[in-house]
N, C-alpha and C positions, 0 to 999 in steps of 0.2 A: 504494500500500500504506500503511496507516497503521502508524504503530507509537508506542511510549509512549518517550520518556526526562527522568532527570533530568538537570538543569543546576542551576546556583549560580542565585539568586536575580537577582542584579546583572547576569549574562549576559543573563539571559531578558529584562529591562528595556530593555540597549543594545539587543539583538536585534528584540525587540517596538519600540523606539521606531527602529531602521533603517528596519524593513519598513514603519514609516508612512510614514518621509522618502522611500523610493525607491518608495511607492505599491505595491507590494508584499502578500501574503499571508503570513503566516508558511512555511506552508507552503512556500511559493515560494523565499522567504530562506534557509531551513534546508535545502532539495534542493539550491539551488547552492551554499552553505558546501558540502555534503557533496559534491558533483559535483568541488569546486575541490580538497578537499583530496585526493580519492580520483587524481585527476587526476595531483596533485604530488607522489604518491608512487607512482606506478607511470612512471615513467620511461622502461620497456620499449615501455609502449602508445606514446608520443609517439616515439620510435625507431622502431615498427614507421609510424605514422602519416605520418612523412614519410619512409621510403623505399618508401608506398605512391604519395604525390606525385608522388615521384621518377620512377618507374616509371611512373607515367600519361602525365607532361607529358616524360618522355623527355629530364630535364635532368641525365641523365648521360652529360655529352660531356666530351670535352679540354677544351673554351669552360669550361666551368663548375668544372671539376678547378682548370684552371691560376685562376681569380678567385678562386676559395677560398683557395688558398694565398696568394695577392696581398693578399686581405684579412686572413688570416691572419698573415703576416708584420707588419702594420703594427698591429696589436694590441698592447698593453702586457697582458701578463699581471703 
């Protein structure tokens, strides 16, 4: 889909001289900015995602409960 927006000046510049360094299309550069940030704020999808994981590969056992908290525990919060 195409679509129009503005940006500042100076954005468009680091942005445009990114997408040369990493070989890149604009296009390209700007769907994954926007994929990354839509990404990091839905939190809900990345929850639903790995208890979709979970459920395939069937790593919800005792085994895996009790290393969580193992690793949990030894965590500095």
């Amino acid at each position: 889909m195409k679509t129009a927006i503005s940006i500042p000046d100076d954005l468009f510049a680091q942005a445009d001289d990114l997408a040369r360094r990493l070989n890149q299309s604009r296009s390209e550069l700007y769907s994954r900015a926007v994929r990354e940030y839509v990404a990091k704020h839905a939190p809900d999808r990345v929850t639903e995602s790995l208890n979709r994981v979970v459920e395939e590969t069937g790593a919800d056992s005792e085994f895996t409960h009790r290393a969580a908290r193992r690793t949990i525990e030894h965590i500095e919060w």
